[in-house]
N, C-alpha and C positions, 0 to 999 in steps of 0.2 A: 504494500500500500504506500502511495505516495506522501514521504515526511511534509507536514505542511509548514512544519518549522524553521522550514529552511529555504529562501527564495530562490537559492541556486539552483533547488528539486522542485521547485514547483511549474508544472507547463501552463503556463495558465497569467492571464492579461484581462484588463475590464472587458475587453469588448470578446474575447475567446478564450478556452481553456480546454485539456482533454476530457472527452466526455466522461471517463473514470470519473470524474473532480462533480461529475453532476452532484449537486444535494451536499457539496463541501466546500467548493469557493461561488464565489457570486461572477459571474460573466452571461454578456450580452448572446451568445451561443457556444456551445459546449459538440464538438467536433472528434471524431476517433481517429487517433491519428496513424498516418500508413508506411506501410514498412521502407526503407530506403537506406541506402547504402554510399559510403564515399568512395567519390572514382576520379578521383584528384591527386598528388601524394598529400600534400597537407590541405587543411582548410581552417584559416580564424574563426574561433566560434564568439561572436560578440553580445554582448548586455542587450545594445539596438542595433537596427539595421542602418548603420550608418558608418563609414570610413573612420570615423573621427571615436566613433568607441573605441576603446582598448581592449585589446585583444583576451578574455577571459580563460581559452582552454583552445588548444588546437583539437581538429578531427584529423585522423590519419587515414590511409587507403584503405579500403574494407571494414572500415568503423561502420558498425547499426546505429542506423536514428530512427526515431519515431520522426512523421514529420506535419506537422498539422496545418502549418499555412503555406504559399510562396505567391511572392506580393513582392515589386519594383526591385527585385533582382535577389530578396535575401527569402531562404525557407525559415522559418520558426521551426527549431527541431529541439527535442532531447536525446543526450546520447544513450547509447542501450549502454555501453562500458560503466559510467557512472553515473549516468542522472543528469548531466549538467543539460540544462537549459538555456537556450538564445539563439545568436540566428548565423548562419553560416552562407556565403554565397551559393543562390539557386541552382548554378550549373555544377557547383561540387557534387550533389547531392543525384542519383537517380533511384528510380521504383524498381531497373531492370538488373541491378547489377546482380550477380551468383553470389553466394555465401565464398570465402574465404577458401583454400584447401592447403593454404602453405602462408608461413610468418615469415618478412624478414630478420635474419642473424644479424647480417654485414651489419656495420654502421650505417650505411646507405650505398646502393646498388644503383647502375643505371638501366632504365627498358631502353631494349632497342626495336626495331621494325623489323627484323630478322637478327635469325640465328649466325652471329657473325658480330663481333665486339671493334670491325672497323668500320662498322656502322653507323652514322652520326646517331646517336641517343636522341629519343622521345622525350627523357627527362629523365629524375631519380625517385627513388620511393626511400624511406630511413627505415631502420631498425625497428620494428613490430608493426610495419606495413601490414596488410593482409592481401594475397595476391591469389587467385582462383586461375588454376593452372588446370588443362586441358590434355598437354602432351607433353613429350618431351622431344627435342633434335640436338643430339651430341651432348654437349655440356650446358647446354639451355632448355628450359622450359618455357612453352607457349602458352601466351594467358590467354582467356577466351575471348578479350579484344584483339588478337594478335599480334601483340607485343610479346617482348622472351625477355627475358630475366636468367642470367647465369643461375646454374643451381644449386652450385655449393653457396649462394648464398641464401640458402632457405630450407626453412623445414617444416615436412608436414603441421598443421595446426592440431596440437596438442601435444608436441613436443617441447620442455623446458628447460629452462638453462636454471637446475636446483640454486644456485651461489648467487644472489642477485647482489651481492657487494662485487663482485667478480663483475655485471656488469655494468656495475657502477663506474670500476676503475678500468674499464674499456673509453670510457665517454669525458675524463679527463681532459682537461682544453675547451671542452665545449663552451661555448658563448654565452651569457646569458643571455636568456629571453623571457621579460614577465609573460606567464599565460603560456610559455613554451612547454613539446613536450615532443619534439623530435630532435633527432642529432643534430640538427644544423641549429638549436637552440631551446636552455630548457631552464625553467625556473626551479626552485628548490623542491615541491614536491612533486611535480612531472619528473623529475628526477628519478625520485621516491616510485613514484603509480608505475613508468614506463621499465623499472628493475624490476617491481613485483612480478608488472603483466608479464616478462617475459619468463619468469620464474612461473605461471601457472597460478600466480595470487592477485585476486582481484582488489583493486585499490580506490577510496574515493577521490576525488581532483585535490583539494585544497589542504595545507598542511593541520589546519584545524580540524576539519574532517576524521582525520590521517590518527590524528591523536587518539580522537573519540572512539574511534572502530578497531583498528589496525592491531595485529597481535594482542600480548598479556602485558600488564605495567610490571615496573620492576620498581627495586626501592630505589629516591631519589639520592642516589649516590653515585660519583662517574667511578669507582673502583670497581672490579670484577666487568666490566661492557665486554660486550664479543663479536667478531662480525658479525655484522647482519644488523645488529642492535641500533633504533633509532632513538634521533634525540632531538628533544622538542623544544623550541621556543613559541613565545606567543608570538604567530607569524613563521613561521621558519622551523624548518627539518633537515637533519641533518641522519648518513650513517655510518656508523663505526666499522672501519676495516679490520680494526684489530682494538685489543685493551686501548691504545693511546690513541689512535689516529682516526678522522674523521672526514667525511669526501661529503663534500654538499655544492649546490651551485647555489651561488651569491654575489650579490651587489655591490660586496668588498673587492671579490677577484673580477668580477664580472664575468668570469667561469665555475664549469666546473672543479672546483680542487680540492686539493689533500690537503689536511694539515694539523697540527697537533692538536688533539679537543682540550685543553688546557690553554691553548692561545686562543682558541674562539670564545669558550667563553668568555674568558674575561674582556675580549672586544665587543664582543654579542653585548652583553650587558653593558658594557661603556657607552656603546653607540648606536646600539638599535633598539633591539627587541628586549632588552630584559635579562632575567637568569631563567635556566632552563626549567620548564615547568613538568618536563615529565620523561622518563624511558620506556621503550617497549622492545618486547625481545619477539621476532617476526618466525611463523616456523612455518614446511619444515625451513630448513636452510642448513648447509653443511658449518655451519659454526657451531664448536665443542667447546 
């Protein structure tokens, strides 16, 4: 049932909302909203349908949306991944695309128009794309628009990479991006959601979210932490590689990076967010 606590979960405006919401929020019509799928590699997912919004959560390739309106170029969608709600451009989005049959690994791969990598590229897809592949020819796979995609960089969908600090520290350098959540740029808990998803653990978008849901708490103490283990500020997550060291993307490096959790916090607190408000230990994950 949909949190109505929460406006980030909720599909629903004065004038529209999904019919589920009939007889729980007030709207001028109440609408079921229809299955659709991203066929773009990324797409902004925005607050309004406007340029000038700030970009709230990316959609990746083969991400489910619900999607209830498409009106002067943007759909109103919610994502199936997490709930998030807002509007993403109309041509991202179609009714016809296939379900998923393979994730990307790479960091990011490029399609081409044929099987053949001296091929000018169609473009790139990042790291937990979802691509609906058809055939194979030599060391490519054809997708059912007829693009290929090398295959080692992919794997069947429902295949996991258990260690998600593991690909944490694949994604080091990465740039920051608020509301990012692909290789080419990602905020601190896109960080966080895009290591789970690939680990096979579903994750919600925002670091407070993250807090709420996400594994079991530990006591608030940084002694004893393990890989895997996250670490919360108000705003901001972070996860431990090991006892000492922790990999977050932030506004300080304006990447992703490593660094002693003993210097963040006490910067975290001088300059941002505060002292850490909580731990949580994520499972499974191969941290002992």
């Amino acid at each position: 049932m949909t949190d109505l606590t929460d406006p980030r979960l909720i599909p629903a405006r004065p004038d529209l909302a999904d019919l589920r919401l009939h007889g729980r929020v007030d709207a001028e019509r109440y609408v079921a909203g229809r299955n659709g799928r991203v066929i773009v590699p990324s797409a902004p997912l925005r607050r309004r349908p406007t340029l000038e919004a700030g970009i709230e959560t990316e959609a990746v390739m083969g991400d489910s949306v619900a999607v209830y309106e498409t009106r002067d170029g943007y759909a109103f969608v919610q994502l199936g991944s997490d709930g998030y709600v807002g509007y993403l451009p109309e041509t991202s989005v179609s009714s016809d695309a296939p379900a998923p049959t393979h994730r990307v690994t790479a960091l990011r791969t490029f399609l081409y128009p044929a099987a053949n990598m001296k091929r000018p590229p169609l473009g790139h897809v990042s790291l937990g794309a979802g691509l609906h592949c058809v055939g194979r020819e030599g060391d490519f796979l054809r997708l059912a628009d007829g693009a290929h995609v090398f295959g080692d960089h992919c794997v069947p969908v429902g295949t996991v990479a258990p260690d998600h600090a593991a690909t944490a520290e694949r994604l080091v350098g990465t740039p920051y991006l608020w509301g990012g959540r692909t290789s080419l740029g990602l905020d601190c808990s896109g960080l966080v959601q895009l290591c789970l998803a690939m680990a096979g653990i579903a994750s919600p978008r925002d670091a407070d979210q993250q807090e709420a849901a996400l594994g079991a708490p530990l006591p608030l103490s940084l002694d004893g932490l393990r890989r895997g283990d996250l670490v919360f500020w108000r705003g901001h997550v972070g996860m431990m590689l090991d006892e000492t060291r922790l990999i977050h993307a932030n506004g300080y490096h304006m990447a992703v990076a490593v660094e002693p959790l003993s210097g963040a916090v006490e910067r975290i607190a001088e300059k941002s967010y505060g002292a850490v408000t909580s731990l949580r230990r994520i499972t499974p994950s191969i941290a002992s």
